[in-house]
N, C-alpha and C positions, 0 to 999 in steps of 0.2 A: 504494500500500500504506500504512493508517493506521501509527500508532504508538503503541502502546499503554501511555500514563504509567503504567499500574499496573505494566510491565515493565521498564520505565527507573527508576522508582525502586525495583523491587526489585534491582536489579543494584546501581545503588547503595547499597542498604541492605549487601547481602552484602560489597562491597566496605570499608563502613566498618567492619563487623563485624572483616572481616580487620585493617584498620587497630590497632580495641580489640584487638583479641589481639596484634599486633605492640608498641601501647602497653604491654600487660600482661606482655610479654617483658622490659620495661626494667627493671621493680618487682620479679616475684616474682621470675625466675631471677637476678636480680643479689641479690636475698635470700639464694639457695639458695646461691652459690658463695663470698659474703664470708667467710665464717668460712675454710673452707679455705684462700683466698687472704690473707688476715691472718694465719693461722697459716705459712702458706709450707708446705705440705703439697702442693700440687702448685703449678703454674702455672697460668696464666687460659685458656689452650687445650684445655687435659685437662680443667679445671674446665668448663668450658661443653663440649667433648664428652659429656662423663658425663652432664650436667644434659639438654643438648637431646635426646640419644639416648631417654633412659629416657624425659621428659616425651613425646615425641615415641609411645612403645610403651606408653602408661599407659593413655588411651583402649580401645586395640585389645584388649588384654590384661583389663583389670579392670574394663571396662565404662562403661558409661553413663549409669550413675541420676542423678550430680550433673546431668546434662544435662537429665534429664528432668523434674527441678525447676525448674531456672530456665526452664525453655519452656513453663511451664502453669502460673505462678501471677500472670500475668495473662491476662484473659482477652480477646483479640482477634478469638478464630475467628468471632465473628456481626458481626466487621464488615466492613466494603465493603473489599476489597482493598489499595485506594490509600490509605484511612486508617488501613490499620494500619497497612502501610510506615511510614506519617510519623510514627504515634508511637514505630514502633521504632526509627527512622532517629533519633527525635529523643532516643531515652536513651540510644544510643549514641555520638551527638554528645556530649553532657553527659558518659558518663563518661571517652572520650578526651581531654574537655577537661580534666578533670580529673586526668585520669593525665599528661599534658602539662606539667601548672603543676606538680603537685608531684616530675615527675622533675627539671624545671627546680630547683625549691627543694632537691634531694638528699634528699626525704623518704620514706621506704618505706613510703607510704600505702598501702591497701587497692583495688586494680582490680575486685573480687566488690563492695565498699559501691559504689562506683561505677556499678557496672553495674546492681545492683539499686533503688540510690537514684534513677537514671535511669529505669526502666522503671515503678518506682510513680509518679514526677512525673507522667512524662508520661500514666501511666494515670489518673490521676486526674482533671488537667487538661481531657483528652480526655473520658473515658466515665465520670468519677464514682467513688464509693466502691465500687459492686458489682463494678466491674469488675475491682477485686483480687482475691484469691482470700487471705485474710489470715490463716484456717485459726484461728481462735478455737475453731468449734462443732466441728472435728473435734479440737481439744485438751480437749475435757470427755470425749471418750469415748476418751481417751487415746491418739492416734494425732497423727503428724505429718505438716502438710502445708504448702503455701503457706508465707505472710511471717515464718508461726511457726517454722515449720521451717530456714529462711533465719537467721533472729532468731538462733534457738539454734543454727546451727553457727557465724554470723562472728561472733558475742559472747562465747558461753561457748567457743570452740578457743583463744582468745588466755590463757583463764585455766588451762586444760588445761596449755597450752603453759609457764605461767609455771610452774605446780607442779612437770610434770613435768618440768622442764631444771633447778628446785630440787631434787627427789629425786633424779633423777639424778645431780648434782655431789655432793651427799651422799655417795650409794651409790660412785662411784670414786672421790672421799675417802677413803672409807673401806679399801675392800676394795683400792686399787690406789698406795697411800700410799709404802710401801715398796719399789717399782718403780723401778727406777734412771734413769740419764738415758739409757740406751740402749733403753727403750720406748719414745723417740721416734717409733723405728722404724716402731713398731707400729700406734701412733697415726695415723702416715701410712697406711700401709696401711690399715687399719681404715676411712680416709675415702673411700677410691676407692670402697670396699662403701654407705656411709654415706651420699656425695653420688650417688652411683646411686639409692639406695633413695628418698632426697627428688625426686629428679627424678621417679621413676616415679608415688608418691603423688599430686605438683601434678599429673600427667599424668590421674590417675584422679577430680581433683577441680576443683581450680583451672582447669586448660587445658579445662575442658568446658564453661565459660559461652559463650562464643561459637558452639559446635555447637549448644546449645538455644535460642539468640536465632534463629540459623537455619532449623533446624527448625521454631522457630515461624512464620516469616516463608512457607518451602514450604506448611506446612498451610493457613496464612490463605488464602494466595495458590491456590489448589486444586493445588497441582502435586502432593499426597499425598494420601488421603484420609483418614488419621490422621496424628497425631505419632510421626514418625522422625527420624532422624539417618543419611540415607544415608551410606557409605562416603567418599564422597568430600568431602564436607562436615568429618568426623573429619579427612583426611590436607591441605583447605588450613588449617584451624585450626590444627591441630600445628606447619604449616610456617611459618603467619604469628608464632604464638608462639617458635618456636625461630628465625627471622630476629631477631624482635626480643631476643634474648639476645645474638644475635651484633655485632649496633651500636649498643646503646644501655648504661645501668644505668651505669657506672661510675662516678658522683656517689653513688648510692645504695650501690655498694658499698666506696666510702669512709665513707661514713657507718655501715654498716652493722659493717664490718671492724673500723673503726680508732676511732668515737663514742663508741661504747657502753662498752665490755669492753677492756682488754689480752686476746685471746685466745691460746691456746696449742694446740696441737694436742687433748688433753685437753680442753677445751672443744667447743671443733670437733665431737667426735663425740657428745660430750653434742646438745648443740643440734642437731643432724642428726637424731640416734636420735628425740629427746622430739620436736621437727615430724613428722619423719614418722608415728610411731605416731599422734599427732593428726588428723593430716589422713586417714588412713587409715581412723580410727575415724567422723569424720565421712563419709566418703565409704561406709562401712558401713549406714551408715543413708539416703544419699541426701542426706545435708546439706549443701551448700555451704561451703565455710570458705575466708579468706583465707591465702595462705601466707606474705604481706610478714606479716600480723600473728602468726600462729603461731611463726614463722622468728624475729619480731624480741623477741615474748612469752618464748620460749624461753631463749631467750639472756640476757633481764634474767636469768630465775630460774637461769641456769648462773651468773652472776656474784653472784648472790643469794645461791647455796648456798656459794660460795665466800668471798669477802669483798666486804662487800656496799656496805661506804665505797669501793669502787674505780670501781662500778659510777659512771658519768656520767649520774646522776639527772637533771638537766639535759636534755639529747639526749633522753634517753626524754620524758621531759613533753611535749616540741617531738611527736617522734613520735604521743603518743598525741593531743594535741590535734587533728590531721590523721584523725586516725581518729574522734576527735567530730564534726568539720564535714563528715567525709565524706561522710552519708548525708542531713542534708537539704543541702546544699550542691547536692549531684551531683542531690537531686529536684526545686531549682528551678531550677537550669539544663535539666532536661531538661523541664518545666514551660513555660517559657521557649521551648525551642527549639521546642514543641511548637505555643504559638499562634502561631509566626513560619512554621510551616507551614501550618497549617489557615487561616492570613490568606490565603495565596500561592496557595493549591491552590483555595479558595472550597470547600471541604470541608463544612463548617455554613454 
């Protein structure tokens, strides 16, 4: 009985995929629970119950479209089986490596620029400029699709993110000033609702890259004959993402917590509320958005709107500098990995 390389590495491929989303556990969900656990609002067990549950029911619930972007805006399906594997295999290598160095450094870089700056390298290096789908001509006739559409949710949600955890700190400034120190209370409570509701959005936006890398990899490989996202692909995503909540991040969410902000419960749900609405709005449209950068954007503009000399300019600068070298970084290592395949396989 032969053995058919185009089957072994697509096992492979799936398998690293699970790996990026277990990577991508470390980053966003250690994002989503710092604030709460800096505030002492709950514990880190209740904290990552809430987070994995919801992210875990955000797929199933409020759909699929982030997925269906990231699985069609390169284009793979006209080619030979086993070399799309290697290109997907090889921007998924580039972005775990990436998500790897910088949970190592405690940095709550971006795993969506990752992913994405992986799959254009390697698309390019591979099959040339056509084979992205870069969505220019469909932005004159006002519609979004491909690397534009990608563009504008992981670039402009982090500016969403800053505004709206600035107006927010405004508006309970303002309207919630006079509230005594027994709305503690409240404020706790209020986070259980709070880090629910961010768990469920990453779930509807964030946690669906690796279901369309998938997807994509089934259609190449003929085992669909369109692009889906079976069942079962959604429930080992959810589960490699929510593993990796449960054993990794807690470097990032020292930094996250304790870097930035003195947070206080009051904060906390600020930066909860303003991520979530963001990422939600992005996922309205189908856009992809990171929730390490939304979650971390937010939070400056909560301490912005607050006092804004306390905020640790510093840390942030580190932070965003990691979100500048994210995307070509992640697209020449997956560039990279890509001719160290095509060398190996005698593919060209």
């Amino acid at each position: 009985m032969s053995i058919d390389p185009a089957q072994i590495v697509l096992i492979i491929t799936i398998i690293t995929v699970l790996l990026f989303d277990f990577t991508n556990g470390f980053h966003d969900s250690a994002d989503m629970i710092a604030t709460c656990i800096a505030a002492r609002a709950m514990k880190p067990a209740m904290a990552i119950f809430l987070v994995t549950t919801f992210t875990f029911l955000g797929p199933f619930i409020g759909g699929l479209a982030v997925a269906d972007t990231i699985g069609q805006f390169v284009h793979i399906d006209n080619q030979p089986p086993l070399f799309a594997e290697c290109i997907v295999l090889s921007s998924i290598l580039a972005a775990v490596f990436y998500n790897l160095l910088t949970w190592k450094l405690g940095l709550p870089t971006s795993s969506s620029n990752s992913l994405v700056g992986g799959l254009v390298g390697s698309g390019l290096y591979a099959m040339g400029n056509d084979s992205v789908n870069w969505g220019f001509a469909a932005l004159l006739d006002w519609h979004l699709q491909g690397v534009v559409k990608i563009i504008i949710g992981l670039f402009f949600s982090p500016l969403a993110g800053f505004v709206g955890g600035f107006l927010l700190m405004k508006l309970f400034l303002r309207f919630l000033r006079r509230l005594s120190f027994n709305s503690r209370k409240f404020f706790i409570v209020c986070q259980y609702f709070t880090t629910a509701g961010l768990g469920f959005s990453h779930g509807t936006n964030d946690a669906q890259k690796g279901m369309g890398v998938i997807g994509m990899l089934l259609y190449t490989s003929g085992h669909y004959q369109q692009f889906v996202i079976p069942d079962w692909v959604i429930v080992i995503c959810a589960l490699s993402i929510t593993m990796g909540t449960l054993f990794g991040g807690w470097s990032i969410i020292k930094t996250m917590g304790f870097g930035i902000y003195k947070i206080r419960n009051i904060h906390s749900v600020a930066d909860q509320i303003g991520s979530a609405l963001v990422i939600s709005a992005s996922t309205a449209i189908g856009a992809p958005t990171s929730t390490t950068q939304v979650v971390t954007s937010t939070l400056l503009g909560v301490g912005a709107g607050e006092k804004p000399r306390h905020v640790h300019w510093k840390t942030a600068i580190n932070i965003v500098k990691g979100w500048l070298f994210n995307l070509p970084v992640s697209a020449m290592i997956g560039a990279f990995f890509t001719m160290i395949f095509i060398k190996i396989q005698g593919i060209l």
